[in-house]
DRENDO-1510 file (C-alpha; in Angstrom, 1 decimal, always signed):
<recs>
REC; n; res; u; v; w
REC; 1; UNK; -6.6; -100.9; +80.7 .
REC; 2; UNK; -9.6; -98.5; +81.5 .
REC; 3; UNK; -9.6; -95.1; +82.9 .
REC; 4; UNK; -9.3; -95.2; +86.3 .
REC; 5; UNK; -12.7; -94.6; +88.6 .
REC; 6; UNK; -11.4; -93.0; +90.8 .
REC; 7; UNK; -8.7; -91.0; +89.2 .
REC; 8; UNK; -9.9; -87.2; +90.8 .
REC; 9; UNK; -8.2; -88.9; +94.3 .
REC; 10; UNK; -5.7; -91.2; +92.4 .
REC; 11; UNK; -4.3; -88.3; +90.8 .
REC; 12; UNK; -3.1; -84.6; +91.2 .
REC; 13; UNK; -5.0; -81.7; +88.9 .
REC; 14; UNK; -2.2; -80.3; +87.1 .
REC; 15; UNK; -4.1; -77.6; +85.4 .
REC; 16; UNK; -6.8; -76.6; +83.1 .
REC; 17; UNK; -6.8; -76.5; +79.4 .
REC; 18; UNK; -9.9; -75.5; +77.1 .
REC; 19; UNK; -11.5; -74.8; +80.8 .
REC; 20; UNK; -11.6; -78.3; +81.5 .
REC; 21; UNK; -9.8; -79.8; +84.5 .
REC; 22; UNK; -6.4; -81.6; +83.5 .
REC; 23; UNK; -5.2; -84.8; +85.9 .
REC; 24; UNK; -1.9; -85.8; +85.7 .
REC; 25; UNK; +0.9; -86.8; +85.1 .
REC; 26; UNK; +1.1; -84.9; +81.7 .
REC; 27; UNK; +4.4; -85.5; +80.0 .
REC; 28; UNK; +3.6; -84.2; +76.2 .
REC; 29; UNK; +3.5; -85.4; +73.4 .
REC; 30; UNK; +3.7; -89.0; +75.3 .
REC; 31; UNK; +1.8; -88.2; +78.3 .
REC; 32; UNK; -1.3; -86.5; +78.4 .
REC; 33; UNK; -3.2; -87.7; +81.2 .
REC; 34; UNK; -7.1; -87.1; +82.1 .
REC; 35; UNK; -9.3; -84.3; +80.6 .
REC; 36; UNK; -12.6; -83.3; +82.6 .
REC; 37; UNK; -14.3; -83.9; +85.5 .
REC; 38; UNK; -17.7; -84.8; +85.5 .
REC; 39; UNK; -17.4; -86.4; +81.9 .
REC; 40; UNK; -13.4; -87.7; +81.8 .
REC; 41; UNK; -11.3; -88.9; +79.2 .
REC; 42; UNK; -8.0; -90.6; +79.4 .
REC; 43; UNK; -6.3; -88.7; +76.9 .
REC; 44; UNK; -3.6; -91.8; +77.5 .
REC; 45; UNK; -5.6; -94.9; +76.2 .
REC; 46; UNK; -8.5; -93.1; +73.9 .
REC; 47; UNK; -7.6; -94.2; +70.4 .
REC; 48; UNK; -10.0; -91.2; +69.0 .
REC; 49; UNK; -12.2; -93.5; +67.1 .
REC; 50; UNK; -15.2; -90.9; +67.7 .
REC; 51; UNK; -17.5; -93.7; +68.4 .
REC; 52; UNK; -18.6; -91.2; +71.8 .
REC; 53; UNK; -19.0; -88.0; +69.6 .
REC; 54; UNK; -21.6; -88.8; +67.3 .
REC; 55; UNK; -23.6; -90.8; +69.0 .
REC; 56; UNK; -23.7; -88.3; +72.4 .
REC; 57; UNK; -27.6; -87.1; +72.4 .
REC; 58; UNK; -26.1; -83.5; +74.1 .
REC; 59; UNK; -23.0; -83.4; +72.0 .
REC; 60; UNK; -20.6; -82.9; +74.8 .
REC; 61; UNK; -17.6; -84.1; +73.1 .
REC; 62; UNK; -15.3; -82.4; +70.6 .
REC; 63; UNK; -12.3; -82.6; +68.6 .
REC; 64; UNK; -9.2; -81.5; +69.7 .
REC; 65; UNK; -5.7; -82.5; +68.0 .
REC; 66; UNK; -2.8; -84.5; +70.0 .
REC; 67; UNK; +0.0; -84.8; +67.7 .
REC; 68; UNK; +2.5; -87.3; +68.2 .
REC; 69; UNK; +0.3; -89.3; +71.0 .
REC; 70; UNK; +1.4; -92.9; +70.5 .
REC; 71; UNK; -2.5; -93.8; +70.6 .
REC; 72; UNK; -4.0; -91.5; +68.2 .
REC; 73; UNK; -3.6; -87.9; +66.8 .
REC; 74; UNK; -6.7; -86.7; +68.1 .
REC; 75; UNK; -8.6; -87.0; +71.0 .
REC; 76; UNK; -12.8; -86.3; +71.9 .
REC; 77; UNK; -12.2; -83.7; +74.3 .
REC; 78; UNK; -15.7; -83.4; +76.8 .
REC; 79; UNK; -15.8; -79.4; +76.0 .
REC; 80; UNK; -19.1; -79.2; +76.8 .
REC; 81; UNK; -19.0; -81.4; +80.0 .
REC; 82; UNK; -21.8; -79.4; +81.8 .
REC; 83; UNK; -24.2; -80.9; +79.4 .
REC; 84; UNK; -24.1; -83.9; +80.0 .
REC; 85; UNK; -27.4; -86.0; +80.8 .
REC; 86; UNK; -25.8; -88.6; +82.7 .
REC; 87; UNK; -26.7; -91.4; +80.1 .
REC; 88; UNK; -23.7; -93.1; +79.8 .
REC; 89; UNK; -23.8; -94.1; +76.1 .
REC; 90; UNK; -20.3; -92.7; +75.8 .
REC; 91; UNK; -19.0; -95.0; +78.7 .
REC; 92; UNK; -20.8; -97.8; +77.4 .
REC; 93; UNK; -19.5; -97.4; +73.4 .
REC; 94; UNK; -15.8; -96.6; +74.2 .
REC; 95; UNK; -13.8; -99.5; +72.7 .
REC; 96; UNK; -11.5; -98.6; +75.0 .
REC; 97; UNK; -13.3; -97.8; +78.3 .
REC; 98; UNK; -11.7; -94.2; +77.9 .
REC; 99; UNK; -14.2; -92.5; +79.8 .
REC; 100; UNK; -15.7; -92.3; +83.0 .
REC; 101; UNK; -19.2; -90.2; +83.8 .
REC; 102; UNK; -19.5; -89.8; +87.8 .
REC; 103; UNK; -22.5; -87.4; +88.4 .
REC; 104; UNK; -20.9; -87.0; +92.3 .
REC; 105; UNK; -18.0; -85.1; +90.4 .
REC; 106; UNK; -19.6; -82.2; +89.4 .
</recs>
């Protein structure tokens, strides 16, 4: 199951963490929902394999922990969202189709 598209009118913000935007439905440690706008990640289905993080030419991805999340302990977390180049080499590498890019959501 991939993120979903269209998930900024699929789903409700519920907040902001690490100044990122935060779609719900959040239900920690379980539930963790979308993180970002322009650059998202489904904090639900990413299995943090890193695969987007090293090979991002702008490094807009980070580390962030997620203990207890059935798919992995840690997550990439787009921190740096605003750098993004609009490549799509994350989108394109995610084993997991994990995260969506959508230049219109900025």
């Amino acid at each position: 199951m991939a993120i979903d598209p269209n998930f900024d009118v699929n789903r409700e913000q519920v907040g902001e963490e690490n100044g990122l935007d935060v779609w719900g439905p959040v239900d920690p440690p379980k539930k963790l929902g979308i993180r970002g706008t322009h650059v998202a990640v489904d904090y639900d289905i990413c299995v943090g394999d890193g695969a987007c993080l090293e090979d991002c030419p702008v490094d807009v991805f980070s580390w962030v922990d997620t203990p207890d999340h059935p798919a992995s302990e840690k997550k990439v977390e787009p921190t740096r969202e605003d750098q993004c180049i609009d490549c799509m080499l994350c989108v394109d590498i995610c084993p997991v189709d994990a995260i969506d890019v959508d230049a219109s959501r900025e």
